[in-house]
PDB file with one MODEL, atoms N, CA, C and O in Angstrom:
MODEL        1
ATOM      1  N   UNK A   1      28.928  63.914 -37.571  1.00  0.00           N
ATOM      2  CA  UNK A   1      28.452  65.244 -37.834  1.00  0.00           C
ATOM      3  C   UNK A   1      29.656  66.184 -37.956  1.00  0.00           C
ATOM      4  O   UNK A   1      30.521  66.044 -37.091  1.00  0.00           O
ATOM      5  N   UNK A   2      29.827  67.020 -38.794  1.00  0.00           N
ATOM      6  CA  UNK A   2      30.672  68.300 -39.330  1.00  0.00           C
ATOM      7  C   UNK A   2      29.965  69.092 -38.565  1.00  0.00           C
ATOM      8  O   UNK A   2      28.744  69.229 -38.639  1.00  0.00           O
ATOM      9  N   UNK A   3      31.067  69.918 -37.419  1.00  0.00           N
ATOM     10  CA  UNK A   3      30.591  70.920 -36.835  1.00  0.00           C
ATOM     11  C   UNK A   3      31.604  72.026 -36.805  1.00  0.00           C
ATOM     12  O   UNK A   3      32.788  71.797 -36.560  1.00  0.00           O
ATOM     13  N   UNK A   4      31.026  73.513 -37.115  1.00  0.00           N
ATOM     14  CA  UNK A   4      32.100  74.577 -37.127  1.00  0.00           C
ATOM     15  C   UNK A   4      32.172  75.082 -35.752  1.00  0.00           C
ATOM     16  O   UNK A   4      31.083  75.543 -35.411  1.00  0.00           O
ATOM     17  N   UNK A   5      33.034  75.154 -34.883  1.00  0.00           N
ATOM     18  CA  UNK A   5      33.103  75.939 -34.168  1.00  0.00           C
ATOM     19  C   UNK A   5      33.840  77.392 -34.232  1.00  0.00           C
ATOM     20  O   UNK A   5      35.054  77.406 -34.434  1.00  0.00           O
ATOM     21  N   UNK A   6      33.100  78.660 -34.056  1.00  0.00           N
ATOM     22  CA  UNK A   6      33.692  80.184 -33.951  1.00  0.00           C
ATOM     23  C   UNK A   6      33.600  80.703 -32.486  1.00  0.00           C
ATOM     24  O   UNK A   6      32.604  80.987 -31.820  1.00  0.00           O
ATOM     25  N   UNK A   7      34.723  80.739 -32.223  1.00  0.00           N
ATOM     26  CA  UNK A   7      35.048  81.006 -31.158  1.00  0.00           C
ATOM     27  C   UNK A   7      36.052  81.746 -30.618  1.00  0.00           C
ATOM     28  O   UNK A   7      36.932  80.893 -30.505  1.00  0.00           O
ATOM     29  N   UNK A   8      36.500  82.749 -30.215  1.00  0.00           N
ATOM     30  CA  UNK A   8      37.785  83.811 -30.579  1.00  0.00           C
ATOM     31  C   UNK A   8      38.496  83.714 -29.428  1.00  0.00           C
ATOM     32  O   UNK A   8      39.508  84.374 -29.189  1.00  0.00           O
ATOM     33  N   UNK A   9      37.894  82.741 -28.551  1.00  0.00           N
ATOM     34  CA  UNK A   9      38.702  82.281 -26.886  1.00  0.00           C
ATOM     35  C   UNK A   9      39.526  81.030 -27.344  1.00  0.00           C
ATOM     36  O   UNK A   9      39.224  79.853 -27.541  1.00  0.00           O
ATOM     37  N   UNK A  10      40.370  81.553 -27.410  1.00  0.00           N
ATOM     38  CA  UNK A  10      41.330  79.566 -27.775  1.00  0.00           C
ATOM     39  C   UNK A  10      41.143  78.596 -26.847  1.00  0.00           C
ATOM     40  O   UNK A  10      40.967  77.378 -26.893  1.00  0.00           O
ATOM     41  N   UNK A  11      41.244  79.640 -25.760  1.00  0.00           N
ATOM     42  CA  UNK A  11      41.571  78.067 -24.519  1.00  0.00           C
ATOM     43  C   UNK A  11      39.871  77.302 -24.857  1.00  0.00           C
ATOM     44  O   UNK A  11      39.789  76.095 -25.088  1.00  0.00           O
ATOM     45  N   UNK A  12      38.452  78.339 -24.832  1.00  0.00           N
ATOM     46  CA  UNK A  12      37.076  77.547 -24.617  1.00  0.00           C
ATOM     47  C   UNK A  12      36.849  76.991 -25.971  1.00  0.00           C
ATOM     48  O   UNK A  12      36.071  76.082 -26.261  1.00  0.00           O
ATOM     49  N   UNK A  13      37.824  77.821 -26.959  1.00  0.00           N
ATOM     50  CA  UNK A  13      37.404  76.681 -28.762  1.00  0.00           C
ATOM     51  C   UNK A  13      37.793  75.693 -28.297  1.00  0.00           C
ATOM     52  O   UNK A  13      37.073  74.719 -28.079  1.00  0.00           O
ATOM     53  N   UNK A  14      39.316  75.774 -27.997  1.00  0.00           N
ATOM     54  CA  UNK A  14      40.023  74.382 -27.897  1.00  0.00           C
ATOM     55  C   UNK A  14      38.926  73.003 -27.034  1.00  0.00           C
ATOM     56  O   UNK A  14      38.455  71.935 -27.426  1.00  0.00           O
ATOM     57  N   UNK A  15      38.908  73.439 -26.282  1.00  0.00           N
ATOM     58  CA  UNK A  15      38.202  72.790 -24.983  1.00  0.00           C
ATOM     59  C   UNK A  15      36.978  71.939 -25.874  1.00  0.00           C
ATOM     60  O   UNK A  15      36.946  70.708 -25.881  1.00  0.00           O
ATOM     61  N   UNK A  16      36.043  72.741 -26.574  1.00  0.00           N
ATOM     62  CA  UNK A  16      34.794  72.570 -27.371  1.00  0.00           C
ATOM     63  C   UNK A  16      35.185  72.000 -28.307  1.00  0.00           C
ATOM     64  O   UNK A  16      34.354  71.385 -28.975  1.00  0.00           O
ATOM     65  N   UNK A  17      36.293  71.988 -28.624  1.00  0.00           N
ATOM     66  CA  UNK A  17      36.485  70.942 -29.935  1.00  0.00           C
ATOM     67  C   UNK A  17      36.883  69.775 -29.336  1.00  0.00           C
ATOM     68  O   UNK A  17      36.413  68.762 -29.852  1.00  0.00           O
ATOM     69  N   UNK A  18      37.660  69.610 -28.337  1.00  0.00           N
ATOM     70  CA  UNK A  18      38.351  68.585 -27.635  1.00  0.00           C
ATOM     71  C   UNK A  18      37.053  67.277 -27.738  1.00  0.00           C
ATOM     72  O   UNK A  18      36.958  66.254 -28.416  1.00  0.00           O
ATOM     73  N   UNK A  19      36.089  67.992 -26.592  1.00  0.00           N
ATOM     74  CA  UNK A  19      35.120  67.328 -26.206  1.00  0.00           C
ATOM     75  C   UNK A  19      33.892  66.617 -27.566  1.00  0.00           C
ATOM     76  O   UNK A  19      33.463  65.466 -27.648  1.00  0.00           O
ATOM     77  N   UNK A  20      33.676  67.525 -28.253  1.00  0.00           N
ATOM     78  CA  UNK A  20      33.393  66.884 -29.602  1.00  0.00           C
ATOM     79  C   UNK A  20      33.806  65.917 -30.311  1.00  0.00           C
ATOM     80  O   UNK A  20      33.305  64.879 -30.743  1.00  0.00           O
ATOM     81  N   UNK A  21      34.924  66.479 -30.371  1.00  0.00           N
ATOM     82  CA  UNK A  21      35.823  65.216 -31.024  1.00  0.00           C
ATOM     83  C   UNK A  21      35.889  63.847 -30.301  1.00  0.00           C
ATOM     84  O   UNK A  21      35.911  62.830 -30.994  1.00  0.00           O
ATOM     85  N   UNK A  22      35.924  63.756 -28.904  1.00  0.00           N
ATOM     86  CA  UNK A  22      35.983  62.781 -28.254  1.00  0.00           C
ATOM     87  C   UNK A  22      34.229  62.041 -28.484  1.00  0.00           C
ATOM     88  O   UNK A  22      33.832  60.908 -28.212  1.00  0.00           O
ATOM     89  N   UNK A  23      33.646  62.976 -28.957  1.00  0.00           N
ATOM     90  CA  UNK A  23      31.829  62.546 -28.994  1.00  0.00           C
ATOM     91  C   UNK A  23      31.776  61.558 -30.311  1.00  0.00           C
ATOM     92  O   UNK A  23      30.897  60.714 -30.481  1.00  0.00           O
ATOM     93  N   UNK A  24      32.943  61.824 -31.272  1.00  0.00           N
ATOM     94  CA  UNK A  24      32.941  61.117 -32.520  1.00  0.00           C
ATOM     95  C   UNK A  24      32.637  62.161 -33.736  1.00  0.00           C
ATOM     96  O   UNK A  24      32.774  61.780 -34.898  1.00  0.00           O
ATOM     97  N   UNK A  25      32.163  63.673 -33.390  1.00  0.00           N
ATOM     98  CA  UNK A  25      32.403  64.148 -34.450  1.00  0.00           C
ATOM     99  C   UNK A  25      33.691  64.940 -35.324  1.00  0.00           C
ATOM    100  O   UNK A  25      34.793  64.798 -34.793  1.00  0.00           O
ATOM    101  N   UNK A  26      33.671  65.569 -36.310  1.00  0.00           N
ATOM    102  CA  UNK A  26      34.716  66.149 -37.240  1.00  0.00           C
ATOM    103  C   UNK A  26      34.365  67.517 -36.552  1.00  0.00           C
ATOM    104  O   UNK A  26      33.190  67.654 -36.212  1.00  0.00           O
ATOM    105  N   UNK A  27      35.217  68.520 -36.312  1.00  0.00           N
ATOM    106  CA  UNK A  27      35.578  69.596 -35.624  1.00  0.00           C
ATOM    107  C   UNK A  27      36.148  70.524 -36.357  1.00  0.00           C
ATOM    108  O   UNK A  27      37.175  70.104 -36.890  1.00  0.00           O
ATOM    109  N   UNK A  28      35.828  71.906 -36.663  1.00  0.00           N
ATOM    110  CA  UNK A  28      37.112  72.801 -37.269  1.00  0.00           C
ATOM    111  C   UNK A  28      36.652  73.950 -36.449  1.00  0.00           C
ATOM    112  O   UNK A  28      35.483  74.063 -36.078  1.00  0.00           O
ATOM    113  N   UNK A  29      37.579  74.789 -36.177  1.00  0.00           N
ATOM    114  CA  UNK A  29      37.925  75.911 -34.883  1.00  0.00           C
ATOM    115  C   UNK A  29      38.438  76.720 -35.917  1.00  0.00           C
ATOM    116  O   UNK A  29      39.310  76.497 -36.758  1.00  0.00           O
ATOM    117  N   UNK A  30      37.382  78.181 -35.582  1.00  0.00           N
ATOM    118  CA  UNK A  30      37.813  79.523 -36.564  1.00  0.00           C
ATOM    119  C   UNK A  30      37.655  80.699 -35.839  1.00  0.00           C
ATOM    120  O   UNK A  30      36.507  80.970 -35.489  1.00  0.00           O
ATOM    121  N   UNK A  31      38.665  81.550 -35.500  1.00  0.00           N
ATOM    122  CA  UNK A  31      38.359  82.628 -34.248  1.00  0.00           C
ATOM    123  C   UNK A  31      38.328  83.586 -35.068  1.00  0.00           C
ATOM    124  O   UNK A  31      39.156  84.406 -34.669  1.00  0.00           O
ATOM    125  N   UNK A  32      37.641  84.093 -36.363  1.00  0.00           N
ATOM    126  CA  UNK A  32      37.070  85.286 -36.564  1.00  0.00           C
ATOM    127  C   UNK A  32      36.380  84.990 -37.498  1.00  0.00           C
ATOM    128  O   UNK A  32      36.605  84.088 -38.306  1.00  0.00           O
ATOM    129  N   UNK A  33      35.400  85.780 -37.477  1.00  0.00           N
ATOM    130  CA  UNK A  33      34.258  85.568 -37.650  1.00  0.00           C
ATOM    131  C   UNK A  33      34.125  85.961 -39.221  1.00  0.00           C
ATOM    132  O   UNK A  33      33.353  85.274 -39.890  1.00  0.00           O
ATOM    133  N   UNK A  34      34.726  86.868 -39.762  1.00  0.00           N
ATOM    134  CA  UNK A  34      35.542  87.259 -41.552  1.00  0.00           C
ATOM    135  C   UNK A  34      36.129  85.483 -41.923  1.00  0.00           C
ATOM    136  O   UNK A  34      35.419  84.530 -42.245  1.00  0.00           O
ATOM    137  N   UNK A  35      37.146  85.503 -41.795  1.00  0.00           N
ATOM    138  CA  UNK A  35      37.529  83.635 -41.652  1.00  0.00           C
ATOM    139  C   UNK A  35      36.393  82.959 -41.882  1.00  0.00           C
ATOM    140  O   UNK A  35      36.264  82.452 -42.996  1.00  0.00           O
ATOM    141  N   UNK A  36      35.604  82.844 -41.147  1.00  0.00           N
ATOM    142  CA  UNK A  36      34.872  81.762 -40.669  1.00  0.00           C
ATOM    143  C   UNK A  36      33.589  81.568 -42.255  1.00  0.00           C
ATOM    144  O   UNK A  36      33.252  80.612 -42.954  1.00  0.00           O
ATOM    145  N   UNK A  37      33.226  83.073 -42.218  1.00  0.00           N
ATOM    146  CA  UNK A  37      32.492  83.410 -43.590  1.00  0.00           C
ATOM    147  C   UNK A  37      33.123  83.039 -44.882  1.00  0.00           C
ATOM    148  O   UNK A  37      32.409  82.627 -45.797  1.00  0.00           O
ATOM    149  N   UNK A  38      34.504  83.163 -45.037  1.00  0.00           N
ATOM    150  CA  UNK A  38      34.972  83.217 -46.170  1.00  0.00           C
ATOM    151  C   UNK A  38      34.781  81.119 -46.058  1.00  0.00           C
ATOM    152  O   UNK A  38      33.996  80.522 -46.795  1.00  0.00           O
ATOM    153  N   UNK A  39      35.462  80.565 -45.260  1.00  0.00           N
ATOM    154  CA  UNK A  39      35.336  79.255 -44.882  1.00  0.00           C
ATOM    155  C   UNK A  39      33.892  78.552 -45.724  1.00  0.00           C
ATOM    156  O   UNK A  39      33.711  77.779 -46.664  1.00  0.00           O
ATOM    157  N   UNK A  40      33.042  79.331 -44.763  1.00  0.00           N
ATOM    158  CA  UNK A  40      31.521  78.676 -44.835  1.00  0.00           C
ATOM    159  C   UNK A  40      30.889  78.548 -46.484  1.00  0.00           C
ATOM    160  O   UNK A  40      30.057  77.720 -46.856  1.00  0.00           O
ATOM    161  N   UNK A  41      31.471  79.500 -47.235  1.00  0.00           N
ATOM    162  CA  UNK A  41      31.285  79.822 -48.942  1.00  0.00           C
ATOM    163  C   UNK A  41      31.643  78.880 -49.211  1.00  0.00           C
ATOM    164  O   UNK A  41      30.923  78.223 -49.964  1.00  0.00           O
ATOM    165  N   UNK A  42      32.668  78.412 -48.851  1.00  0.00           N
ATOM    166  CA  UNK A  42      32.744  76.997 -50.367  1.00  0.00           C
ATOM    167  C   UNK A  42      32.720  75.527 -48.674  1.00  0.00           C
ATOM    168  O   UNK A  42      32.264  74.416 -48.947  1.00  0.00           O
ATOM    169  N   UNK A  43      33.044  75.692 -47.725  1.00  0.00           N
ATOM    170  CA  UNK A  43      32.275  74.446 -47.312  1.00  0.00           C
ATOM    171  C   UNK A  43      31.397  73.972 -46.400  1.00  0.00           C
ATOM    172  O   UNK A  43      31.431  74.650 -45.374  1.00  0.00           O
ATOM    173  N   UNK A  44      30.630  73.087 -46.363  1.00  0.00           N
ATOM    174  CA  UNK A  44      29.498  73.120 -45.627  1.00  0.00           C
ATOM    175  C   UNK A  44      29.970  71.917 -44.750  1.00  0.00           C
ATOM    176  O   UNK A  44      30.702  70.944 -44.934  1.00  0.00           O
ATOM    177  N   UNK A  45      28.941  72.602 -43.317  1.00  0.00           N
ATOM    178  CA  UNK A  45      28.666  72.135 -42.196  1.00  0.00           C
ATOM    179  C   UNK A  45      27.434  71.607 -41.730  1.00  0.00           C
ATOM    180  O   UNK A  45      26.460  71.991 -42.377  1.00  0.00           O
ATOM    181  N   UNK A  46      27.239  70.956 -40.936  1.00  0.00           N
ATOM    182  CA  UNK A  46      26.512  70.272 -40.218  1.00  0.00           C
ATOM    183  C   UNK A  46      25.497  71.003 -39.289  1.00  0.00           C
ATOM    184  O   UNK A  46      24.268  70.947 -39.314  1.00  0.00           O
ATOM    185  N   UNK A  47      26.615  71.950 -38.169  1.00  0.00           N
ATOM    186  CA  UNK A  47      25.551  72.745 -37.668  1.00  0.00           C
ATOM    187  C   UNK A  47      27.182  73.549 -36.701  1.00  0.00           C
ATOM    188  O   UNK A  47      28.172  73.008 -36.206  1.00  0.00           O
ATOM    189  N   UNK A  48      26.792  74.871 -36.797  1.00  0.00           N
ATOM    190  CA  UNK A  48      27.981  75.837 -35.833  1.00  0.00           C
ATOM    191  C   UNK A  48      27.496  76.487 -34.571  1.00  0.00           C
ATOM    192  O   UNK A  48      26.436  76.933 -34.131  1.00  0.00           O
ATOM    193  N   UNK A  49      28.654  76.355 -34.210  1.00  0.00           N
ATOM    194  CA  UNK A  49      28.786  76.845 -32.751  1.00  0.00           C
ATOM    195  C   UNK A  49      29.006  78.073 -32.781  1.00  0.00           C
ATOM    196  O   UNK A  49      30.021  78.459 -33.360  1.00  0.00           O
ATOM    197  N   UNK A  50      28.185  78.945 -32.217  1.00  0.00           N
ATOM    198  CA  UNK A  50      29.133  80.372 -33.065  1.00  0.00           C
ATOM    199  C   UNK A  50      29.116  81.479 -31.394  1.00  0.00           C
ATOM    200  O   UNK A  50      28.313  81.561 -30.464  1.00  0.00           O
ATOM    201  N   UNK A  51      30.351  82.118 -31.682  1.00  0.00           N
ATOM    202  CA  UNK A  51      30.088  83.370 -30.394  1.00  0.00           C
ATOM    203  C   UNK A  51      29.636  84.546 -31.140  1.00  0.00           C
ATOM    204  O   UNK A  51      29.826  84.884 -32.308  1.00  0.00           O
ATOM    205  N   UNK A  52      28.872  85.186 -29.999  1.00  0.00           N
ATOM    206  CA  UNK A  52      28.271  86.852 -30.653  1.00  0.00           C
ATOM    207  C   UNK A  52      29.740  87.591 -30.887  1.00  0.00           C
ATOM    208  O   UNK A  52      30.085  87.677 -32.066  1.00  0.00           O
ATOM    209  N   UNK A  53      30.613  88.116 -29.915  1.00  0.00           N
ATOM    210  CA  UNK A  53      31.345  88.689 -30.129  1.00  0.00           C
ATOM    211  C   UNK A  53      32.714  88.306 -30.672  1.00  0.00           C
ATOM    212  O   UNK A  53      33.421  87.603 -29.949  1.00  0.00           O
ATOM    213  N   UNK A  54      33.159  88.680 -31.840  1.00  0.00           N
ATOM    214  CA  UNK A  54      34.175  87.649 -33.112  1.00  0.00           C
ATOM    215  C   UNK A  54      35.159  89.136 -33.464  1.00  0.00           C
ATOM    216  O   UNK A  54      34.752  90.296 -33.402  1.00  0.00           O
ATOM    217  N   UNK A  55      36.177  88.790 -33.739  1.00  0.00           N
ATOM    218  CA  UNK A  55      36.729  90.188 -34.466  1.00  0.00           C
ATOM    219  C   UNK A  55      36.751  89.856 -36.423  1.00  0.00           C
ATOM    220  O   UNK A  55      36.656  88.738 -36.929  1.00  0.00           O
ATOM    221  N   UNK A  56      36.835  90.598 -36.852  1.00  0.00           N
ATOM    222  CA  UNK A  56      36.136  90.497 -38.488  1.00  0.00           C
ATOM    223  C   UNK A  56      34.638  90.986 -38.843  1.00  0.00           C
ATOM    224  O   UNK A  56      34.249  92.033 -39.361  1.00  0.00           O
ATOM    225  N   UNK A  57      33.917  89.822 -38.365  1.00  0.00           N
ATOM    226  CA  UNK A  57      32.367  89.715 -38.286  1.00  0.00           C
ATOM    227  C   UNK A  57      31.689  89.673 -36.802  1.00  0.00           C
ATOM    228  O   UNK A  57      32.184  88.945 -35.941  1.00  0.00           O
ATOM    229  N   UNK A  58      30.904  90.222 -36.613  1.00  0.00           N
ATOM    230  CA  UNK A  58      30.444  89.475 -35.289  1.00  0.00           C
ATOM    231  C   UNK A  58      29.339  88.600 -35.839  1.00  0.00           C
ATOM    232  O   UNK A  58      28.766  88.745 -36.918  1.00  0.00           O
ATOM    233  N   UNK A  59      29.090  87.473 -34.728  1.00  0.00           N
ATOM    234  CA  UNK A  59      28.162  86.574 -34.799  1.00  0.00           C
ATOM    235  C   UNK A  59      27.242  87.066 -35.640  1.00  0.00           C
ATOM    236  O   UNK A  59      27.567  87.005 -36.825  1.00  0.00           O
ATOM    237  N   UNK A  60      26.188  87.538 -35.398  1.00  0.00           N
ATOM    238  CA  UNK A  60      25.127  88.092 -35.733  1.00  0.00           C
ATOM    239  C   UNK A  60      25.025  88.474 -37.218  1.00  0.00           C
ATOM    240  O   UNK A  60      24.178  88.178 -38.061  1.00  0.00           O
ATOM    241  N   UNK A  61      26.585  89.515 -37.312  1.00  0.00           N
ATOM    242  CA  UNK A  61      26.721  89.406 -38.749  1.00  0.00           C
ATOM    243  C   UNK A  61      27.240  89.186 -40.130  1.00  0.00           C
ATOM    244  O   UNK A  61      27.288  89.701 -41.247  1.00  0.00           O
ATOM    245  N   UNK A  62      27.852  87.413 -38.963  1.00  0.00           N
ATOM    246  CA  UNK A  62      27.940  85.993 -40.217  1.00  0.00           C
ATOM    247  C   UNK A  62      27.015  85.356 -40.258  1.00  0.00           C
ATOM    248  O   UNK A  62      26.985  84.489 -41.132  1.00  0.00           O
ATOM    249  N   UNK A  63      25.619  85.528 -39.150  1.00  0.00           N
ATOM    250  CA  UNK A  63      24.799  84.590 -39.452  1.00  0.00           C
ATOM    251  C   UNK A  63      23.782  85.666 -40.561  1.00  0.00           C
ATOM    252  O   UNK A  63      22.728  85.170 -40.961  1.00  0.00           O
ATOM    253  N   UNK A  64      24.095  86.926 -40.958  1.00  0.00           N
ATOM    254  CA  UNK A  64      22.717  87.490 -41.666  1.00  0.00           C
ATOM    255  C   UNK A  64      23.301  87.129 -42.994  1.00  0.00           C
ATOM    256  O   UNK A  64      22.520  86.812 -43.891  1.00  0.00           O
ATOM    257  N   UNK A  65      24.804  87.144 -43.259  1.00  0.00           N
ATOM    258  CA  UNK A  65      25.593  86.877 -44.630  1.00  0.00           C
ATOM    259  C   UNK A  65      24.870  85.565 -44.961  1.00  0.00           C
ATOM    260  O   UNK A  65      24.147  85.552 -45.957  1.00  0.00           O
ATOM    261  N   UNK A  66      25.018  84.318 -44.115  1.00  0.00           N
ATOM    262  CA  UNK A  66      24.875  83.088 -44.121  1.00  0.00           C
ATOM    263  C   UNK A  66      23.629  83.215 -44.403  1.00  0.00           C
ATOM    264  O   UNK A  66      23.202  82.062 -44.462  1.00  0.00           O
ATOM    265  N   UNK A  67      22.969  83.784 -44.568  1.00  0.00           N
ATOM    266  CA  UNK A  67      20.980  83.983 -44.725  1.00  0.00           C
ATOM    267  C   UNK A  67      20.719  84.474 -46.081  1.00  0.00           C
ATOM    268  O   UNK A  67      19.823  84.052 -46.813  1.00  0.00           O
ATOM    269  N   UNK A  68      21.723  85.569 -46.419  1.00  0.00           N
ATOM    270  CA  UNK A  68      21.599  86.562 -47.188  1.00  0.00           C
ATOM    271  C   UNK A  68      21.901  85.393 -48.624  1.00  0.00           C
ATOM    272  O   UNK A  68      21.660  85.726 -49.784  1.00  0.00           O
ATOM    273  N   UNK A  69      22.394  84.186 -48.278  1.00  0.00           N
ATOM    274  CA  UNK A  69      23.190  83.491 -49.355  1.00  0.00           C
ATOM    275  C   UNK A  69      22.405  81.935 -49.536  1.00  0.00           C
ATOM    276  O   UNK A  69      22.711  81.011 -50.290  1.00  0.00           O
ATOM    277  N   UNK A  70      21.349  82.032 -48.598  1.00  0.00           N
ATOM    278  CA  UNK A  70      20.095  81.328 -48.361  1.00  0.00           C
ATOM    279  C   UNK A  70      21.037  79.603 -48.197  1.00  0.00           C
ATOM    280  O   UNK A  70      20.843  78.574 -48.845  1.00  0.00           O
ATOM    281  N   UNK A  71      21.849  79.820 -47.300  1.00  0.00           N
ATOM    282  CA  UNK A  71      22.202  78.752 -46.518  1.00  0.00           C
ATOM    283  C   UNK A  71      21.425  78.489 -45.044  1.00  0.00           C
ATOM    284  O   UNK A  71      20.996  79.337 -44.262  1.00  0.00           O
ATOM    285  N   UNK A  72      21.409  77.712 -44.989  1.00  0.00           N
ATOM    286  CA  UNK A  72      20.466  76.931 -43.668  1.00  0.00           C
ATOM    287  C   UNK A  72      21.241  76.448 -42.989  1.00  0.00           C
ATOM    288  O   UNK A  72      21.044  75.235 -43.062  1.00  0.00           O
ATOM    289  N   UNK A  73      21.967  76.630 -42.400  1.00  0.00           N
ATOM    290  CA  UNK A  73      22.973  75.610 -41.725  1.00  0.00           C
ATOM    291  C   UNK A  73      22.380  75.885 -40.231  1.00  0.00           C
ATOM    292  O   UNK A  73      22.174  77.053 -39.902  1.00  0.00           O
ATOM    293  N   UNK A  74      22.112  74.847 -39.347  1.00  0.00           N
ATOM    294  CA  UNK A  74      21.493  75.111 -38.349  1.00  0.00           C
ATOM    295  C   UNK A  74      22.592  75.624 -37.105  1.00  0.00           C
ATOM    296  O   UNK A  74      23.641  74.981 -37.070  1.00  0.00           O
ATOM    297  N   UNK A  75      22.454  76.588 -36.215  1.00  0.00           N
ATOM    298  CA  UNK A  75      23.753  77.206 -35.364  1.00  0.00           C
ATOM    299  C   UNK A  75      22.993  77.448 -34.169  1.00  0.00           C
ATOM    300  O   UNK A  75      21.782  77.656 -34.093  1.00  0.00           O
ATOM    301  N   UNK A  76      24.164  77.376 -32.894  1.00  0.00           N
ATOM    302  CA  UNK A  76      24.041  77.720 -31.936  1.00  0.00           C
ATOM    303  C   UNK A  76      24.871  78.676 -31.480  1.00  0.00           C
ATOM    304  O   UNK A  76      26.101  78.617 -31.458  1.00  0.00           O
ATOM    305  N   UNK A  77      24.009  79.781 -31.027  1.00  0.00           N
ATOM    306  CA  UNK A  77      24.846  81.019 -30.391  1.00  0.00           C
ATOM    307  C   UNK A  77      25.435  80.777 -28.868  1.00  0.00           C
ATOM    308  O   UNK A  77      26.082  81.662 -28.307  1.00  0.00           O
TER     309      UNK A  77
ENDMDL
END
């Protein structure tokens, strides 16, 4: 599984990707939430990890972009 993690804490991205990765999946770590959008346009994921509070975008509003563009990508806040 391709999973995005957004997360603007390095040490808890890091950590969350660590442990993933060790689960067997593919991992990419993006601490703002602008980034993460521009990212998500041309590639797709599996399902994201996302925090509410991001500098760029906040959570909330990369997931209305991500809607607005009628992507489904399934996420956890």
């Amino acid at each position: 599984m391709r999973i995005l993690v957004v997360e603007d804490t390095q040490v808890l991205g890091q950590a969350i990707c660590e442990r993933l990765t060790s689960l067997g999946h593919g991992v990419d770590l993006m601490g703002d939430g602008k980034k993460a959008d521009e990212l998500l346009r041309y590639q797709s994921v599996d399902l994201i990890l996302l925090d509410l509070n991001l500098p760029g975008l906040s959570g909330l509003q990369l997931l209305q972009k991500l809607r607005q563009r009628d992507d489904d990508t399934r996420f956890l806040l």
